[in-house]
C-alpha positions in Angstrom: 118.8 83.0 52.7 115.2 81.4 51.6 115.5 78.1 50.7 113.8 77.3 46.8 113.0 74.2 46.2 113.1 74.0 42.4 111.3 76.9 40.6 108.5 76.7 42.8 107.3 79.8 45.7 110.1 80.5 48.3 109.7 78.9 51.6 111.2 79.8 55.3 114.3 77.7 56.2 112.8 74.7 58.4 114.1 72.7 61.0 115.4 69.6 58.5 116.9 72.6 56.3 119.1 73.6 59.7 120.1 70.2 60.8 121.4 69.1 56.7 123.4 72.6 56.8 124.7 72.0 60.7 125.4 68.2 60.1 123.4 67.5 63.1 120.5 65.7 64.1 116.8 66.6 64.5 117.2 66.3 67.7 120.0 68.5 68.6 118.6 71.3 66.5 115.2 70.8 69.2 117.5 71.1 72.3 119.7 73.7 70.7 116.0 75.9 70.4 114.8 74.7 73.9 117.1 73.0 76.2 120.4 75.1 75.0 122.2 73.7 78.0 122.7 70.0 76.5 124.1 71.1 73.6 128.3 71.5 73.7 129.0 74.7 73.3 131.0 74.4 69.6 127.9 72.5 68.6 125.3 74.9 69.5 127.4 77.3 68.1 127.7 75.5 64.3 123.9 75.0 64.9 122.9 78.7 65.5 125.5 79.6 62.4 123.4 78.0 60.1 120.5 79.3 61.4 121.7 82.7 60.8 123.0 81.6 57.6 119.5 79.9 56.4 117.8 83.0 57.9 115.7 80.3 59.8 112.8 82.0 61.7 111.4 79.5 64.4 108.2 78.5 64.0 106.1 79.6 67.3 102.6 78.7 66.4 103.2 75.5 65.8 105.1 75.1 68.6 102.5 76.6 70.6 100.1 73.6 68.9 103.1 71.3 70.8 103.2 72.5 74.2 99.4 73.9 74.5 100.8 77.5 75.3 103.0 80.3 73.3 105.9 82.4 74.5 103.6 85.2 75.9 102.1 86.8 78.7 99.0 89.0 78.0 97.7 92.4 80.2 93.7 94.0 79.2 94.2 97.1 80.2 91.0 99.8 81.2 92.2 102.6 79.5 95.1 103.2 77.1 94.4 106.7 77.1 95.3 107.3 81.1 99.1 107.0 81.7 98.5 105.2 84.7 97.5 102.0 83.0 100.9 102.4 80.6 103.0 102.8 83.1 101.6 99.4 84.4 102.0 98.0 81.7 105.8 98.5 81.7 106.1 97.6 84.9 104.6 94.1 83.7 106.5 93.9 80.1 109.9 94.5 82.3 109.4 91.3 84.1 108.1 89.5 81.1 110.9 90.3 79.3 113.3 89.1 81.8 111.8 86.1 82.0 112.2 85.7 78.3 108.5 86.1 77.5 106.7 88.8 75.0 103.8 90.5 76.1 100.6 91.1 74.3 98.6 94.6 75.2 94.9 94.7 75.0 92.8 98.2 75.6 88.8 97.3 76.9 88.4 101.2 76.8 86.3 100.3 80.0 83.6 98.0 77.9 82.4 94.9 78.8 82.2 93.7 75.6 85.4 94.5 73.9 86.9 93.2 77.2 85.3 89.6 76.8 86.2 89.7 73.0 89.9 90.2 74.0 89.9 87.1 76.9 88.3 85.1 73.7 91.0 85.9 71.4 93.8 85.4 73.5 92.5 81.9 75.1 93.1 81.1 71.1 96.3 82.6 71.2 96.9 80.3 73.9 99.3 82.8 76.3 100.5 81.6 79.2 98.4 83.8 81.3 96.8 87.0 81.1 96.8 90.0 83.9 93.6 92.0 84.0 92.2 95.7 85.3 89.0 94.2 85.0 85.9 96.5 84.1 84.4 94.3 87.1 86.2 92.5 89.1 83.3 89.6 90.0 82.5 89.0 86.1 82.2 85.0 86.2 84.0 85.4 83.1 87.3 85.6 84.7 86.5 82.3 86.9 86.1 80.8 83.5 89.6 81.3 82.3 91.0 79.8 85.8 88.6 76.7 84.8 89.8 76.2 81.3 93.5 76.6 82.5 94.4 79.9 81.9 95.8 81.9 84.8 94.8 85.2 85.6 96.3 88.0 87.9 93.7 91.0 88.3 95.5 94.2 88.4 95.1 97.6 90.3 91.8 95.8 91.4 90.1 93.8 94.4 87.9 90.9 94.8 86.6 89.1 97.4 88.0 85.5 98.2 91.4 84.1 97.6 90.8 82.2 93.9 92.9 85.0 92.2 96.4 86.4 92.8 95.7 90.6 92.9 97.6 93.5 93.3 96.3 96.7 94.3 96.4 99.9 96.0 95.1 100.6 99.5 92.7 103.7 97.8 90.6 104.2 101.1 93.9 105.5 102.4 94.7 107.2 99.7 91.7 109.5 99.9 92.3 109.8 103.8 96.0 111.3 102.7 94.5 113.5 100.3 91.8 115.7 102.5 94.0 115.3 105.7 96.5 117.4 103.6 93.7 120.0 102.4 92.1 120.0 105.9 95.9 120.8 107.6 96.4 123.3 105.1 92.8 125.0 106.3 90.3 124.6 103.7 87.0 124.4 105.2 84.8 123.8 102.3 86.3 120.9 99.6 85.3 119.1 96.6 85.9 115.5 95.6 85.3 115.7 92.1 85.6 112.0 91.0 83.2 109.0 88.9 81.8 106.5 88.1 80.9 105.4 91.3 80.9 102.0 89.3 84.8 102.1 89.6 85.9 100.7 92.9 88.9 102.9 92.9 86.5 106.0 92.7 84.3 104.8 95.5 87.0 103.9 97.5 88.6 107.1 97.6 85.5 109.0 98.1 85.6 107.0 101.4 88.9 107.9 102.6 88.0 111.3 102.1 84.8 111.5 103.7 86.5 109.5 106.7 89.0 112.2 106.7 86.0 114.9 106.7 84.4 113.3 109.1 86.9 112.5 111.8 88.0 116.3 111.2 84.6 117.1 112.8 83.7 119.3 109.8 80.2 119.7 108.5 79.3 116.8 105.9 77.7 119.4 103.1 81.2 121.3 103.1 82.8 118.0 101.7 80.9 119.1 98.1 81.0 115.8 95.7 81.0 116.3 92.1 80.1 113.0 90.2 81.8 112.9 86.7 81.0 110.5 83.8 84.6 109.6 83.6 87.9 109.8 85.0 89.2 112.4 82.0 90.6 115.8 81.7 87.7 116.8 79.8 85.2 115.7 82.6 87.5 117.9 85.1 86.8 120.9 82.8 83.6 120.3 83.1 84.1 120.3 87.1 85.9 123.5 87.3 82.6 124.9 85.1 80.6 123.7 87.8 82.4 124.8 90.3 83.0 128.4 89.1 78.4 128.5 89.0 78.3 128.0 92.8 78.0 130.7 95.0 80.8 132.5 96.9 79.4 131.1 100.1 79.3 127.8 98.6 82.6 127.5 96.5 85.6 125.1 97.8 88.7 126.3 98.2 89.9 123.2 97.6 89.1 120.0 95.6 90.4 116.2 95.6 90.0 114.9 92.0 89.7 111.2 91.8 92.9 110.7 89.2 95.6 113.1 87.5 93.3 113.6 84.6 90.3 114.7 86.1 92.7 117.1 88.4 94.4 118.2 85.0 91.2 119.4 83.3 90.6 121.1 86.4 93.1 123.0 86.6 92.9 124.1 82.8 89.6 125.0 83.5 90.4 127.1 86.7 92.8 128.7 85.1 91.2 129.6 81.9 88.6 131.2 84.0 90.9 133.7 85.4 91.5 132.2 89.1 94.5 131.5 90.0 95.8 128.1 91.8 96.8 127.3 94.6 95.3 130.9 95.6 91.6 130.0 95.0 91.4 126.8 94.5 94.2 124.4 95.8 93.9 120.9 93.9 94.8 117.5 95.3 95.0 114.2 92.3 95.4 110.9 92.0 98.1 108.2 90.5 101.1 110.9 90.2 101.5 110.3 86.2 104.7 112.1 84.8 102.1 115.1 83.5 101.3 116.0 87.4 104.8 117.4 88.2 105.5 118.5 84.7 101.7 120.8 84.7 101.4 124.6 84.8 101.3 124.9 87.8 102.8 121.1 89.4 100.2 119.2 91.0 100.4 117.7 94.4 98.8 114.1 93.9 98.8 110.6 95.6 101.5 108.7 94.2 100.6 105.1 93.4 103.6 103.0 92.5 102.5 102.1 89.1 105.9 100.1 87.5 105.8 98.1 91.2 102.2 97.5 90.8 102.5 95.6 87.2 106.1 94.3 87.8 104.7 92.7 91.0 101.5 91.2 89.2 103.7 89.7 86.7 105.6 87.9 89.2 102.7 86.6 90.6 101.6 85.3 87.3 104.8 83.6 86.3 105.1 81.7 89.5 101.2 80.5 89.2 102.7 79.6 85.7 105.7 77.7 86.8 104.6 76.0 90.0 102.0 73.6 90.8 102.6 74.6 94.6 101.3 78.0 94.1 99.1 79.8 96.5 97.1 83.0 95.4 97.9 86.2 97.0 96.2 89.7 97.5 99.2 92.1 97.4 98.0 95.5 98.8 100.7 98.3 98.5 100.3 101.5 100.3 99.7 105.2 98.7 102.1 108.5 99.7 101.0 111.8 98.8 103.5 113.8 97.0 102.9 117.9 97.9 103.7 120.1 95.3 102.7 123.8 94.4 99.0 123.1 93.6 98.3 123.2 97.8 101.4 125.2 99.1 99.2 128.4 99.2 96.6 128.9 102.2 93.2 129.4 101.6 91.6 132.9 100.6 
């Protein structure tokens, strides 16, 4: 229950309020909240009855004014609207939550300045650390936080040097898988329909797959690159558009979409157009988000171990937390494609 003092405004049950009711000290009611384990076990267990009774709601802000720090972990994601980047996240709140910790989620939608204005806040917030999918990876901005105390994990991102713990995906080789399946399938002429080329991921996978081109000995204008404005299903519509203009002797058979999304739209588009899929156009993705298999026709994509990826950053977090001794490291995991119906037929 509230404690009223008199017939002035209800307050919250404090501290004092538990101790009178418990018959204990301060002190025991402190260790009872942070250092359970001194406590006897039928003391801790009169303390936390009067909690409940009180309703006494402990006071984390001004706890976090004590210790410099609150009981959370924070993650900036780039897009809330890509699956990927959830699926990170609980990969990232599972670990925080086993380690007793909440998690706060921030969204930069891919801006610079609504991703500075979230680092601002949550340095007042005073988490324990924050994992990032930076919209840059070098913005001096991040070396800040590491100076004023605040660790920071980037996420499903490189950067050169060894000042941050980072966890990524190994993306060259992800577009290598990608086109070395289209190319063993057949297809002569393919697309890689994929942008910003300000996203490293995007550029990185273009690379794989012109490597793959390349080393296949195939001529470099049949590896047709569509640039997009973003990774999004309505930016792969907009590809299929495109690709339905060219002419016949022009046309891929085949296209590698940067992510799920972009691969999604395109396949909307290619079928709303009347062609059919995997019969003249055969589509490769990116990420392997829950829609790929569950899509009209299921989408063979390059899987990317997204729980791993944030559960892993968060352990890297947590131990730069907890230990003085810690050394940063650059965890690189390693993509699998996943064939599905989208490439099983051959080309026309």
């Amino acid at each position: 229950m509230a404690i009223t003092p008199g017939a002035g405004t209800p307050r919250s049950a404090s501290v004092k309020d538990v101790a009178a009711t418990a018959g204990v000290s301060l002190g025991t009611v402190s260790n009872v909240l942070n250092r359970p384990d001194r406590v006897s076990r039928t003391t801790r267990e009169r303390v936390e009855r009067a909690m409940a009774d009180l309703g006494f709601v402990r006071n984390e802000s001004a706890r976090s004014l004590r210790t410099g720090s609150t009981q959370s972990l924070a993650y900036v994601m780039l897009d809330a609207g890509n699956p990927f980047f959830t699926d990170v996240a609980r990969g990232i709140e599972l670990a925080a939550e086993a380690a007793g910790l909440s998690l706060f989620l921030c969204n930069s939608d891919g801006r610079s300045a609504r991703e500075g204005a979230h680092l601002a806040h949550l340095q007042q917030q005073r988490v324990q650390g924050i994992l990032i999918t930076p919209v840059d990876p070098d913005d001096p901005q991040l070396d800040q936080l590491i100076e004023r105390g605040t660790p920071v994990v980037i996420v499903d991102r490189t950067r050169a040097g060894s000042s941050f713990c980072s966890v990524a995906v190994d993306d060259v080789l992800g577009g290598r898988l990608a086109v070395e399946h289209l190319i063993d399938a057949g297809h002569k002429r393919v697309a890689y329909v994929g942008g910003p080329e300000s996203i490293g991921q995007v550029r990185d996978r273009g690379e794989g797959a012109r490597q793959a081109w390349a080393e296949a000995g195939l001529p470099p204008e049949d590896l047709v690159v569509l640039s997009c404005e973003a990774p999004t299903v309505a930016c792969g519509r907009a590809a299929g558009e495109r690709l339905v203009g060219l002419s016949a002797r022009r046309r891929p058979t085949a296209a590698f979409c940067a992510n799920d999304l972009l691969a999604l739209g395109l396949l909307q588009q290619t079928i709303s157009s009347g062609r059919t899929v995997p019969g003249d156009l055969a589509i490769v993705g990116y990420d392997d988000i829950e829609f790929a298999a569950a899509a009209a026709v299921p989408l063979t994509s390059v899987r990317q171990p997204r729980q791993d990826l944030g559960r892993r950053a968060a352990e890297l977090l947590l131990d730069e937390v907890g230990d003085p001794a810690h050394q940063h490291e650059q965890v690189v995991f390693t993509p699998e494609l996943v064939a599905r119906a989208s490439t099983l037929g051959r080309p026309s």
